[in-house]
N, C-alpha and C positions, 0 to 999 in steps of 0.2 A: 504494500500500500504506500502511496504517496506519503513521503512527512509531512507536506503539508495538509493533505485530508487528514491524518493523523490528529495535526493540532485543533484544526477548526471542529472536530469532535467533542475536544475540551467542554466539560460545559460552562465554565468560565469566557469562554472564547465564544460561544454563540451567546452566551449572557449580553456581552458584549455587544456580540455585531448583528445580532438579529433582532425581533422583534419584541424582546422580553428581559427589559431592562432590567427591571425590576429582581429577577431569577423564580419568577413564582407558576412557570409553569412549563412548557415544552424547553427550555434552556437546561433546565437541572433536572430532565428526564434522563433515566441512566440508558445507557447502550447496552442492556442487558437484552437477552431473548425474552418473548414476553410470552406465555403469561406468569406471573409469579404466580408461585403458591406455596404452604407454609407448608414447614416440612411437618407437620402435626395430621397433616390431609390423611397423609397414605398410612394412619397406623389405624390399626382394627380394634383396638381396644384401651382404653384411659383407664388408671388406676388412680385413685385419691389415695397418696399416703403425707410424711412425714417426715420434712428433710431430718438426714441422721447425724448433722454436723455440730448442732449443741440442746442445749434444754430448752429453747426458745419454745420450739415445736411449728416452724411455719410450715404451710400445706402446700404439697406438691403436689401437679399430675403427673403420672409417667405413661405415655404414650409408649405401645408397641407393637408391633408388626409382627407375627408368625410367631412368639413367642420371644421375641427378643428386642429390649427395652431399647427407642429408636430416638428418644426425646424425652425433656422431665425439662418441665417450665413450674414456676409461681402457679396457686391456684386461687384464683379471686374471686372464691368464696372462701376463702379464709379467713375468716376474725382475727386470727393474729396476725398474720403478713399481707393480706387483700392483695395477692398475686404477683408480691416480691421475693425476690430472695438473695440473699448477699451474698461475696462474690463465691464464697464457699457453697452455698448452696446452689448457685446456678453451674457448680460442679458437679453435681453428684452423678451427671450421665459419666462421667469419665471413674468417677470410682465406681461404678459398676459393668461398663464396657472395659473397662485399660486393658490393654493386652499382657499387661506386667500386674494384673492383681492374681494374690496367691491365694487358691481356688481346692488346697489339699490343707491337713495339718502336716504343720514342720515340726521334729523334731531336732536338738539336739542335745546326745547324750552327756550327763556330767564327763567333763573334762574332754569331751572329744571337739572335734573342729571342724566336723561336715553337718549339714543339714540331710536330715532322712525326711520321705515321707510316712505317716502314718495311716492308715484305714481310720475311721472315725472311732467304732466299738473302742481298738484298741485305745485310742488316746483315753477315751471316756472313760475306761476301766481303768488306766495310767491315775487318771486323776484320783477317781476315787480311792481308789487303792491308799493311795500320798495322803488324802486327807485324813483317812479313816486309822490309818498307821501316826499322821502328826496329832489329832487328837484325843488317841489312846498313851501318847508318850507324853503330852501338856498338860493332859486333864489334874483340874486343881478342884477337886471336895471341899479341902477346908484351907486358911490361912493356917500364919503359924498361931495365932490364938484362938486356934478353932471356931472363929466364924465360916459361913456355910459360903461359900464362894460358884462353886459348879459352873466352872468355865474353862477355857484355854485361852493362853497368848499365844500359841503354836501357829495360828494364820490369823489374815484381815482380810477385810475385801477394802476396794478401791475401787469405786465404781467410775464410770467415765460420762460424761454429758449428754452422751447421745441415749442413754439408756432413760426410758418416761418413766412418769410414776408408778403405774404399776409394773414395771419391770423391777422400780425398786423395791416396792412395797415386799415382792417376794422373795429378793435377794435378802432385806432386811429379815423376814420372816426364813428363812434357809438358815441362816448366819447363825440368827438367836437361838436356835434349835441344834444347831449344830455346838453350842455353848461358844463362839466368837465375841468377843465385845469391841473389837476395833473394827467396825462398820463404818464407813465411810461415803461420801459421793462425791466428785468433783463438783460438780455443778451447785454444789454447798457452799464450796470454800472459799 
């Protein structure tokens, strides 16, 4: 193509020299193929959920196509965010498409230096195994002056932000039952 058709494409450069000084209408039409359409058209199915980025809880759609999430915009019927979301939350398509998200449990063994995968069962039975072994070795009945104590320091939990109320409500109720008393949430502190 010409450089100079090139430039007169500019829309600054028809602003200019044609008929719409002003830039309020055919000047500062884009050279794109037309027709636009949003990329939200082609997906078959909208989910209302809940960005996972902090405790705020603003409402997302997630738009997706054949089963696989294609778009996640602001939802504006949300009483908390009315269809924004900040700049972490209008990420969330990428922490659940990224090609680099890890999608197995990673292990690695004390003192080793490779990452294994694990099967789920196994990890899950990993864990409980640790717990149920850390507090049968903590477990405190009484102080030294024999008041009734019935707990362990042996673990805490640490909960993280993105996790809602009733996700806590149960971790807190797991914890207490399990005798824990360093219960925590980030989104607390």
């Amino acid at each position: 193509m010409d450089p100079l058709e090139l430039v007169r494409r500019w829309p600054v450069v028809r602003q200019l020299t044609g008929g719409d000084p002003l830039g309020r209408g055919e000047a500062v039409r884009s050279n794109a193929p037309e027709p636009w359409k949003p990329r939200t058209d082609e997906a078959d199915t909208v989910t209302r959920s809940i960005c996972p980025f902090c405790a705020v809880g603003c409402g997302q759609k997630v738009y997706s196509k054949q089963g696989r999430v294609t778009q996640i915009e602001g939802d504006p019927d949300s009483p908390i965010s009315r269809g924004r979301l900040c700049p972490r939350g209008s990420s969330s398509l990428s922490l659940v498409t990224s090609p680099s998200r890890i999608t197995k449990v990673r292990y690695r063994r004390p003192g080793g230096t490779d990452w294994e995968d694990l099967d789920l069962d196994t990890a899950m039975d990993m864990i409980a195994d640790r717990v149920v072994d850390t507090r049968a070795r903590t477990w405190q009945d009484t102080d030294d002056e024999g008041r009734v104590l019935n707990r362990t320091l042996g673990f805490a939990h640490l909960g993280g932000a993105t996790l809602d109320n009733e996700e806590n409500y149960l971790l807190m109720k797991l914890y207490t039952a399990l005798g824990a008393v360093q219960v925590e949430n980030q989104a607390r502190m």
